[in-house]
PyMOL Python script that loads the backbone (N, CA, C, O; Angstrom):
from pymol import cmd

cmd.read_pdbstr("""\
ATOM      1  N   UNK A   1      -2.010  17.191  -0.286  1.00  0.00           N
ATOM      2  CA  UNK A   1      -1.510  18.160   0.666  1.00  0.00           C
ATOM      3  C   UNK A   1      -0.003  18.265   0.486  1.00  0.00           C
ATOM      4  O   UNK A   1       0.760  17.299   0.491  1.00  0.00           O
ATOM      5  N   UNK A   2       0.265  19.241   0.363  1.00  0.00           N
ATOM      6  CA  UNK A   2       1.994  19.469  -0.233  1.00  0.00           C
ATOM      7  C   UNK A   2       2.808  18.999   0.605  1.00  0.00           C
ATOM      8  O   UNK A   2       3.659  18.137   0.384  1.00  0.00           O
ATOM      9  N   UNK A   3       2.528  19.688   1.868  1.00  0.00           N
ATOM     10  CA  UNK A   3       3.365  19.622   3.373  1.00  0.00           C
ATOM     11  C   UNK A   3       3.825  17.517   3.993  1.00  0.00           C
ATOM     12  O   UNK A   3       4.444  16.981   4.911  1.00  0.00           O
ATOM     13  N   UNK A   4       2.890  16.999   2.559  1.00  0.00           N
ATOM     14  CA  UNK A   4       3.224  15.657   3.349  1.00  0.00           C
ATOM     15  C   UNK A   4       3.729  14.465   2.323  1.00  0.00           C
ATOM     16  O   UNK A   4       3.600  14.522   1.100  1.00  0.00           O
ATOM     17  N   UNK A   5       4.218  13.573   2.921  1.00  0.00           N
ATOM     18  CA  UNK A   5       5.212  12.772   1.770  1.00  0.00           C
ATOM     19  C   UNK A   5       3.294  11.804   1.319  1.00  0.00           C
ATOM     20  O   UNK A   5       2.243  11.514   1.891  1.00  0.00           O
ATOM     21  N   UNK A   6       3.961  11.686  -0.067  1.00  0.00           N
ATOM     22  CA  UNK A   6       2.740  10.735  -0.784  1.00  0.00           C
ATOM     23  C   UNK A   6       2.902   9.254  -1.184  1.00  0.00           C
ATOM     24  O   UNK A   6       4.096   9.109  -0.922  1.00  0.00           O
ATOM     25  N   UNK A   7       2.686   8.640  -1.423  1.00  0.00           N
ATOM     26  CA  UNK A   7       2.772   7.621  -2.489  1.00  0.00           C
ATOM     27  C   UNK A   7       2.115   6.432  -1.844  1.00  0.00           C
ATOM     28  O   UNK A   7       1.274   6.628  -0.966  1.00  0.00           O
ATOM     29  N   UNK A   8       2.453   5.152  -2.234  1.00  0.00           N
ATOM     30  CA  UNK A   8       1.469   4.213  -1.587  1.00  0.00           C
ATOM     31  C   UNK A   8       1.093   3.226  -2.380  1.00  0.00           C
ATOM     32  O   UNK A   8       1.800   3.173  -3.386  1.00  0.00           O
ATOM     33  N   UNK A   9       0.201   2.362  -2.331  1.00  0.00           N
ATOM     34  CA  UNK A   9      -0.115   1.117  -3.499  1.00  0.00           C
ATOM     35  C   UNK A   9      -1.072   2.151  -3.228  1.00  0.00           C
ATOM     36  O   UNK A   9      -1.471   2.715  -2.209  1.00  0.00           O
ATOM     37  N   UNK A  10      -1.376   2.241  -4.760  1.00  0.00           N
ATOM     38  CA  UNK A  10      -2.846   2.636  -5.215  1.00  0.00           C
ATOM     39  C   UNK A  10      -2.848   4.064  -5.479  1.00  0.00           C
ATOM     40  O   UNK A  10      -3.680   4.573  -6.230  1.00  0.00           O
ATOM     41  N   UNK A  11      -1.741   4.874  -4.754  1.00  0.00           N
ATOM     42  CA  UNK A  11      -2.117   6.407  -4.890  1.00  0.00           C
ATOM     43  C   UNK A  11      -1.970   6.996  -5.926  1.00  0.00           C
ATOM     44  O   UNK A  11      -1.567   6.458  -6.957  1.00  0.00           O
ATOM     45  N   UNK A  12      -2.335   8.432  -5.790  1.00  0.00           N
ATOM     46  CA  UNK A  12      -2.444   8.862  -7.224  1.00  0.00           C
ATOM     47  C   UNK A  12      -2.034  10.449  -6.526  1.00  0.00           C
ATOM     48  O   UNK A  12      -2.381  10.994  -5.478  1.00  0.00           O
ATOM     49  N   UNK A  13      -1.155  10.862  -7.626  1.00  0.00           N
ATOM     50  CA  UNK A  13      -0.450  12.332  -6.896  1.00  0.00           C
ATOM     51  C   UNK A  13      -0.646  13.263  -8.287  1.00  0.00           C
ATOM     52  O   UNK A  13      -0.432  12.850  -9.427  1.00  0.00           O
ATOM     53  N   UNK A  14      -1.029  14.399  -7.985  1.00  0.00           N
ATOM     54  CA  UNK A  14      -1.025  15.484  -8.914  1.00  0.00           C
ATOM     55  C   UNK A  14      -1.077  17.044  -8.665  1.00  0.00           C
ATOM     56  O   UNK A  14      -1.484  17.451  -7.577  1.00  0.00           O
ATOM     57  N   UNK A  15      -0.775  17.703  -9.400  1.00  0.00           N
ATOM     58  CA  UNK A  15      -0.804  18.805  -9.280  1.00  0.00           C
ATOM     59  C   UNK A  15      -1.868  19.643  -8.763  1.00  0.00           C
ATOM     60  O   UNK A  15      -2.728  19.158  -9.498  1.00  0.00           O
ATOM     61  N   UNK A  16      -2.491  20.487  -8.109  1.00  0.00           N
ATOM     62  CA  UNK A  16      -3.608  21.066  -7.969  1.00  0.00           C
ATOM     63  C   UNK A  16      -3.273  22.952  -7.759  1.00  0.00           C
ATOM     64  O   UNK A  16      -2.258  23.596  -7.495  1.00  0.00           O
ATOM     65  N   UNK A  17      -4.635  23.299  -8.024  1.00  0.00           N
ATOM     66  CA  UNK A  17      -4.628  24.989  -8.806  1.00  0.00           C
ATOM     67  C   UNK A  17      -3.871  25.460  -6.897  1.00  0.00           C
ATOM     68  O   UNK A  17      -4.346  24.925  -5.896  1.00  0.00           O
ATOM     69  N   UNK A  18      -2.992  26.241  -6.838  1.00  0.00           N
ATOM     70  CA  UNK A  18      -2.097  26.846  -5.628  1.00  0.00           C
ATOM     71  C   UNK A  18      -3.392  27.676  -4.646  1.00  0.00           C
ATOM     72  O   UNK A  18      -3.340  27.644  -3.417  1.00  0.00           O
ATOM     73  N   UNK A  19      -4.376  28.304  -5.301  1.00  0.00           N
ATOM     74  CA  UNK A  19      -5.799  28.574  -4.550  1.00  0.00           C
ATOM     75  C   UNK A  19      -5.826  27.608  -3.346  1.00  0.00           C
ATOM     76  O   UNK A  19      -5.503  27.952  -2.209  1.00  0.00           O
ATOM     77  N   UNK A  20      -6.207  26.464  -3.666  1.00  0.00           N
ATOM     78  CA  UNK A  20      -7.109  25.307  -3.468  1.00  0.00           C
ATOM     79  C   UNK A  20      -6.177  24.900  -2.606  1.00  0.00           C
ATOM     80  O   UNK A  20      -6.297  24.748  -1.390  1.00  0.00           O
ATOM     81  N   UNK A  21      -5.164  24.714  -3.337  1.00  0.00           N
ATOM     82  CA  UNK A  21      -4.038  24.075  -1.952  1.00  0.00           C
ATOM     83  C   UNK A  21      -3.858  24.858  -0.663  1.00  0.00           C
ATOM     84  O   UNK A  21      -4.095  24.385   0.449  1.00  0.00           O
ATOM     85  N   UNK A  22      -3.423  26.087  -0.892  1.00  0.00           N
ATOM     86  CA  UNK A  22      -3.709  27.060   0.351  1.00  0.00           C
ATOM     87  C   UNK A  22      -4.759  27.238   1.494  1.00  0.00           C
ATOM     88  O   UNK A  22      -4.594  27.429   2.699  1.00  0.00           O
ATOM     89  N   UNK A  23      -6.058  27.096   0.627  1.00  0.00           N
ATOM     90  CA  UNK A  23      -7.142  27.103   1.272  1.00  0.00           C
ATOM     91  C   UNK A  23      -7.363  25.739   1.794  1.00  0.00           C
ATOM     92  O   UNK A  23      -7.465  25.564   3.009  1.00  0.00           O
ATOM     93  N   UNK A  24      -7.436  24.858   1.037  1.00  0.00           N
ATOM     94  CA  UNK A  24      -7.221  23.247   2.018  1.00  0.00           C
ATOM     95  C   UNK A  24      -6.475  23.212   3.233  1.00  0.00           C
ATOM     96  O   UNK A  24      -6.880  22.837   4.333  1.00  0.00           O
ATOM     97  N   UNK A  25      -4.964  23.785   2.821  1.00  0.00           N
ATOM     98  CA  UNK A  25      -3.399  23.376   4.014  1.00  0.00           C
ATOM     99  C   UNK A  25      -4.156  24.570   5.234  1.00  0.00           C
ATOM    100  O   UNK A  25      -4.113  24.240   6.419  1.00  0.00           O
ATOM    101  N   UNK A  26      -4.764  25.807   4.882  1.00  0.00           N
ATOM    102  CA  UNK A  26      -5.069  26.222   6.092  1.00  0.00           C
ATOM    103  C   UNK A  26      -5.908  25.482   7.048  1.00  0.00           C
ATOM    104  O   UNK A  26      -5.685  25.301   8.245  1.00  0.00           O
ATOM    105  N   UNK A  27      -7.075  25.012   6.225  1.00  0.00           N
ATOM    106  CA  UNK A  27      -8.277  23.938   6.842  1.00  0.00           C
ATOM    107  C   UNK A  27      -7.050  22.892   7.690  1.00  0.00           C
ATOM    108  O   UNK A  27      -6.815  22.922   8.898  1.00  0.00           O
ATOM    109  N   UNK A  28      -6.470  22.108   6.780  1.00  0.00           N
ATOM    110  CA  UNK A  28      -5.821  20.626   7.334  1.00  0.00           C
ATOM    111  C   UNK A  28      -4.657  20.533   8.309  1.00  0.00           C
ATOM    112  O   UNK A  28      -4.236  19.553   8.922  1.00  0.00           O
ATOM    113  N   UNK A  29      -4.217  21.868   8.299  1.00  0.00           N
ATOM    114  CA  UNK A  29      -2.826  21.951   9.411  1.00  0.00           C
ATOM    115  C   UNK A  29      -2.914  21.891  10.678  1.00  0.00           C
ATOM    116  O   UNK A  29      -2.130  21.354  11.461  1.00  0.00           O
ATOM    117  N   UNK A  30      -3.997  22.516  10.921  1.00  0.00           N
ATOM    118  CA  UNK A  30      -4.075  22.282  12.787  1.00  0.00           C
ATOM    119  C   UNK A  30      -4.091  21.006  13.087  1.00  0.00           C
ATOM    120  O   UNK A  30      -3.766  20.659  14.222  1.00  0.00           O
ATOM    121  N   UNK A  31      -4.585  19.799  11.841  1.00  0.00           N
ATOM    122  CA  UNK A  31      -5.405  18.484  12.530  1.00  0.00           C
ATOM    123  C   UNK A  31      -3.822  17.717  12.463  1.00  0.00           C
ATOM    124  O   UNK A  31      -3.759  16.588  12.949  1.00  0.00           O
ATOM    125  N   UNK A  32      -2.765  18.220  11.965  1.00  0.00           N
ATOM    126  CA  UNK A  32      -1.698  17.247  11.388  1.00  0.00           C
ATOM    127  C   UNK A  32      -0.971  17.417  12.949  1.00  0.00           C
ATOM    128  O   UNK A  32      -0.851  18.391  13.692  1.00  0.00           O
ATOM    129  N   UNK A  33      -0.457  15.666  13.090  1.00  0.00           N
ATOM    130  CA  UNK A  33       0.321  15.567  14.757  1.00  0.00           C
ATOM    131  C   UNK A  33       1.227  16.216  14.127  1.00  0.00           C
ATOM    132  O   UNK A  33       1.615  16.241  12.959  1.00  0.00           O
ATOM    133  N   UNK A  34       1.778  17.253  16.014  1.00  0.00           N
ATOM    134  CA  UNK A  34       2.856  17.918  15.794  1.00  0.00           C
ATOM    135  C   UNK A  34       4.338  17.397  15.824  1.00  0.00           C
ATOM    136  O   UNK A  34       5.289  18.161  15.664  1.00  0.00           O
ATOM    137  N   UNK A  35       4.495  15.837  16.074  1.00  0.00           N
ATOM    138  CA  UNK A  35       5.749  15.287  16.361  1.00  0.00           C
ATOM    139  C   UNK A  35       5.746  14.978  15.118  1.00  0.00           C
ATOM    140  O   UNK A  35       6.423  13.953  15.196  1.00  0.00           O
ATOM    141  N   UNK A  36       5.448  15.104  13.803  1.00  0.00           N
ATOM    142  CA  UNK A  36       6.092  14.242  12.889  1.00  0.00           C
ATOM    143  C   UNK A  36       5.163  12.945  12.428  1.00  0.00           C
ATOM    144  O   UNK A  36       4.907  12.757  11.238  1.00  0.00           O
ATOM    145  N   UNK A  37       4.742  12.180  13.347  1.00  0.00           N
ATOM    146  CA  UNK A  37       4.195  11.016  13.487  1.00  0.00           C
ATOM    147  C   UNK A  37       3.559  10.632  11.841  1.00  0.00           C
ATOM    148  O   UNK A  37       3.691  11.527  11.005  1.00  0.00           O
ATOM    149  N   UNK A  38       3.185   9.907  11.597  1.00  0.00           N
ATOM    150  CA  UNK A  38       2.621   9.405  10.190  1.00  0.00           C
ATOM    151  C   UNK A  38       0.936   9.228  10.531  1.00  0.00           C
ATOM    152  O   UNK A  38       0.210   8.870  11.459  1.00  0.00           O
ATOM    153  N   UNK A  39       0.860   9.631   9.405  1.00  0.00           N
ATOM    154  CA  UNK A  39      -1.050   9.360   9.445  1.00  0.00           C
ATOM    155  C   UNK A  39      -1.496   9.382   8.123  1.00  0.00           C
ATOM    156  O   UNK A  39      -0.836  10.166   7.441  1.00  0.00           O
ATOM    157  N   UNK A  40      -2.729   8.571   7.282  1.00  0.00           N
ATOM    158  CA  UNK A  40      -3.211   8.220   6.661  1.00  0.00           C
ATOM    159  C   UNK A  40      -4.377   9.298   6.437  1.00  0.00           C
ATOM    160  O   UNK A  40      -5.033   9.685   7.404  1.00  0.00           O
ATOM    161  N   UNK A  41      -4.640   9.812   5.044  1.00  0.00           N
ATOM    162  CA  UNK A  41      -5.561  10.233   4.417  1.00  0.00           C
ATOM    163  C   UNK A  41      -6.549   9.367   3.651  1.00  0.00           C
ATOM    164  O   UNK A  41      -6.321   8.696   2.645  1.00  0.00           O
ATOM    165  N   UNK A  42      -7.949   9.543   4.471  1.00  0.00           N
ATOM    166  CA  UNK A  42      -8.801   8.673   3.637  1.00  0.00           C
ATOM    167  C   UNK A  42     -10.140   9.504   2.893  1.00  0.00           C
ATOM    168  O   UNK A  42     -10.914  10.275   3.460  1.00  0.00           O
ATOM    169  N   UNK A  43     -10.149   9.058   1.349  1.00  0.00           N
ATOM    170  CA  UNK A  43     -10.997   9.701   0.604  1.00  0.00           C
ATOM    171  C   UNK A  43     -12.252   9.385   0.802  1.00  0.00           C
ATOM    172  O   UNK A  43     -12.611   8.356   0.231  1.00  0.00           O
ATOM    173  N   UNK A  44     -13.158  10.026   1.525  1.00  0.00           N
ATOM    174  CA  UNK A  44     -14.319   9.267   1.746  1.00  0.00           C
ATOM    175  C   UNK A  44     -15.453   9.311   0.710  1.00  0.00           C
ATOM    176  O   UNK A  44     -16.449   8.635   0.965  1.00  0.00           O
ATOM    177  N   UNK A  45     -15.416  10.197  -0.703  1.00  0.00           N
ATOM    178  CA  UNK A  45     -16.086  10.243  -1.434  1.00  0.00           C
ATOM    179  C   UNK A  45     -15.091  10.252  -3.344  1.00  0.00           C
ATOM    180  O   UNK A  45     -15.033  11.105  -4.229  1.00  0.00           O
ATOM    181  N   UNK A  46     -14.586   9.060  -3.225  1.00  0.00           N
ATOM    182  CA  UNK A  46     -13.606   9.178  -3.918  1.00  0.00           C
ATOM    183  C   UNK A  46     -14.565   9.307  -5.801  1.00  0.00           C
ATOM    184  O   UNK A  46     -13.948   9.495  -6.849  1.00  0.00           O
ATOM    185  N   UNK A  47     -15.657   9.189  -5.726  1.00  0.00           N
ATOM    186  CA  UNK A  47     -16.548   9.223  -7.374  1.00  0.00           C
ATOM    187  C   UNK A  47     -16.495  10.856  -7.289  1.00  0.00           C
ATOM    188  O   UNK A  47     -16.756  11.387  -8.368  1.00  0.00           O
ATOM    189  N   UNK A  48     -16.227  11.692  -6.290  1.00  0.00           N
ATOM    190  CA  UNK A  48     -16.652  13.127  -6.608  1.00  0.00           C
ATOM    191  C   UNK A  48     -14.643  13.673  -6.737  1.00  0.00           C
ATOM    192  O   UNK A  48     -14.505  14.843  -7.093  1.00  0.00           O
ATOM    193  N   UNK A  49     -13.887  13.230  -6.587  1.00  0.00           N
ATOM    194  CA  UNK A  49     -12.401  13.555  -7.085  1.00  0.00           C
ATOM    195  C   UNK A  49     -12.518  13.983  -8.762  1.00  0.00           C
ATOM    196  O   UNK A  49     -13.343  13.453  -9.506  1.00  0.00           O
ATOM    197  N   UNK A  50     -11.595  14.978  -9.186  1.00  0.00           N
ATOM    198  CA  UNK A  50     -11.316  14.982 -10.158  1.00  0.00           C
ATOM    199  C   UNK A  50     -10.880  13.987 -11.498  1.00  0.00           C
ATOM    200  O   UNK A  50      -9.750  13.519 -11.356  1.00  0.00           O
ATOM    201  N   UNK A  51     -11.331  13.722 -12.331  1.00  0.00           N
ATOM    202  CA  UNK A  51     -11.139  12.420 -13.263  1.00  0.00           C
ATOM    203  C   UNK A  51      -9.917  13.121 -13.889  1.00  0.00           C
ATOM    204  O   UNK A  51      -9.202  12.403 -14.589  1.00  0.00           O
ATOM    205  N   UNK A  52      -9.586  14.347 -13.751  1.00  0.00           N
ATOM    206  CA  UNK A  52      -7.941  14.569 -14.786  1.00  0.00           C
ATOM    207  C   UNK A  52      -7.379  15.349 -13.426  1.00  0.00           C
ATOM    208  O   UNK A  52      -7.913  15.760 -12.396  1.00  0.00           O
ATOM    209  N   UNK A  53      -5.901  15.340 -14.004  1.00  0.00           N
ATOM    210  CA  UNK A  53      -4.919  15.870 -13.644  1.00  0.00           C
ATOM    211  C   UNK A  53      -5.042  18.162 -13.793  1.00  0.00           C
ATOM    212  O   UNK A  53      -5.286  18.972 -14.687  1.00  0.00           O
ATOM    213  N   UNK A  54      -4.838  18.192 -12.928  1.00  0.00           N
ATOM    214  CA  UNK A  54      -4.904  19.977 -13.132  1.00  0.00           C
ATOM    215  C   UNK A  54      -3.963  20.388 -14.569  1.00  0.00           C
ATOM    216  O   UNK A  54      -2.817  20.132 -14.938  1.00  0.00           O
ATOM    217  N   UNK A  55      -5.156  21.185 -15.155  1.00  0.00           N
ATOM    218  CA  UNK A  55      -4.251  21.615 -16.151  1.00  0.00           C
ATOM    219  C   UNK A  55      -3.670  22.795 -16.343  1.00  0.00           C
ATOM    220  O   UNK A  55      -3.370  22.983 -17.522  1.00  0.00           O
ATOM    221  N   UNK A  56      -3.383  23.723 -15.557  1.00  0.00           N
ATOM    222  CA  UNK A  56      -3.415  24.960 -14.993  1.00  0.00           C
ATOM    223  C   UNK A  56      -3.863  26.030 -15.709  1.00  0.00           C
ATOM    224  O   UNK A  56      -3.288  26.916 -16.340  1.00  0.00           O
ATOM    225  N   UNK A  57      -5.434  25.673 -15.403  1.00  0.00           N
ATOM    226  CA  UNK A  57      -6.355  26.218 -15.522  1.00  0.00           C
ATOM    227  C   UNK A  57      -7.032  26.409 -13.851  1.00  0.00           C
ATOM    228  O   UNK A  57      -7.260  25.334 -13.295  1.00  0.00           O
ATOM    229  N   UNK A  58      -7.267  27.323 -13.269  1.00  0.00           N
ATOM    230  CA  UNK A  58      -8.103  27.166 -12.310  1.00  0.00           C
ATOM    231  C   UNK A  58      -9.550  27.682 -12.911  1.00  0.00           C
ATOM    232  O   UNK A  58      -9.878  28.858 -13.068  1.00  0.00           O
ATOM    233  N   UNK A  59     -10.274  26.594 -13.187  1.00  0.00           N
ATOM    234  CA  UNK A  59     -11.769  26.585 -13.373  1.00  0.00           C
ATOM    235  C   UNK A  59     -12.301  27.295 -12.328  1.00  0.00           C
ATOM    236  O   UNK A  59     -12.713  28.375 -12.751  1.00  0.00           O
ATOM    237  N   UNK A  60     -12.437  27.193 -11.399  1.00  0.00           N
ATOM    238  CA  UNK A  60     -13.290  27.705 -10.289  1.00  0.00           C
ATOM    239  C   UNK A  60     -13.171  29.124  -9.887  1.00  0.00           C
ATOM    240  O   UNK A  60     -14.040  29.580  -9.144  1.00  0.00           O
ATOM    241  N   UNK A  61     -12.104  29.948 -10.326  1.00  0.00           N
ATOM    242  CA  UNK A  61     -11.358  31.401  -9.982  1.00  0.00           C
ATOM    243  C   UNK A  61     -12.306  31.611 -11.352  1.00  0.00           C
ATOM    244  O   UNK A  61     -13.102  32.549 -11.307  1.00  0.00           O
ATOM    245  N   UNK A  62     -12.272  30.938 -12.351  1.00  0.00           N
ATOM    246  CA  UNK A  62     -12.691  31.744 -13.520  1.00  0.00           C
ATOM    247  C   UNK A  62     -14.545  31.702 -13.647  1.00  0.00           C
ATOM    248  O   UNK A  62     -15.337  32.160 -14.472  1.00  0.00           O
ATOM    249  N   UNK A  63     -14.681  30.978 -12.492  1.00  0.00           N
ATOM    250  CA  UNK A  63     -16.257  30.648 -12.386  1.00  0.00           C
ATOM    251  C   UNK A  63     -16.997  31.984 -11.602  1.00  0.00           C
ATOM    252  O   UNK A  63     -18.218  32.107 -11.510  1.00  0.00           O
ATOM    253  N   UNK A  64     -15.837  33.114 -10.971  1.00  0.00           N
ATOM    254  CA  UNK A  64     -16.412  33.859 -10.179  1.00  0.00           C
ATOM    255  C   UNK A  64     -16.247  33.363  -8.605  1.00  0.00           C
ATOM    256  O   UNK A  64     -16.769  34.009  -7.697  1.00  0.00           O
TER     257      UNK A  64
END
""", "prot")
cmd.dss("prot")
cmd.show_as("cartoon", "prot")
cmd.util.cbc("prot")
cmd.orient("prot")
C-alpha cells in the first residue's frame, strides 16, 4: 500500500502494476486510523502472493 511506511524483519517491498494499487488503496483507505496511529498488515494467504517482483507488465489488463 503506497500511502504507508514499509519495512520490518522479514518484509518484502515491491513495485506493483498502478491498476491494482488504486483499486486496492480505494478498498483499504476507509479501514486505515485517521490519527496517524500505526497498524500492522497481515498476509493471511501468503503461498498465493506473487513469487517475482512486477515487471511492468500488467498481466491481468492484458488478460481482458
Amino acid at each position: 500500500m503506497a500511502v504507508t511506511d514499509e519495512g520490518g524483519s522479514g518484509a518484502r517491498t515491491a513495485e506493483v502494476p498502478k491498476r491494482e494499487n488504486l483499486c486496492q488503496g480505494g478498498l483499504y483507505r476507509p479501514q486505515y486510523p485517521a490519527d496517524g496511529e500505526r497498524f500492522i498488515v497481515v498476509i493471511a494467504n501468503p503461498g498465493l502472493m506473487a513469487s517475482n517482483d512486477f515487471a511492468g507488465r500488467d498481466i491481468a489488463k492484458d488478460q481482458g
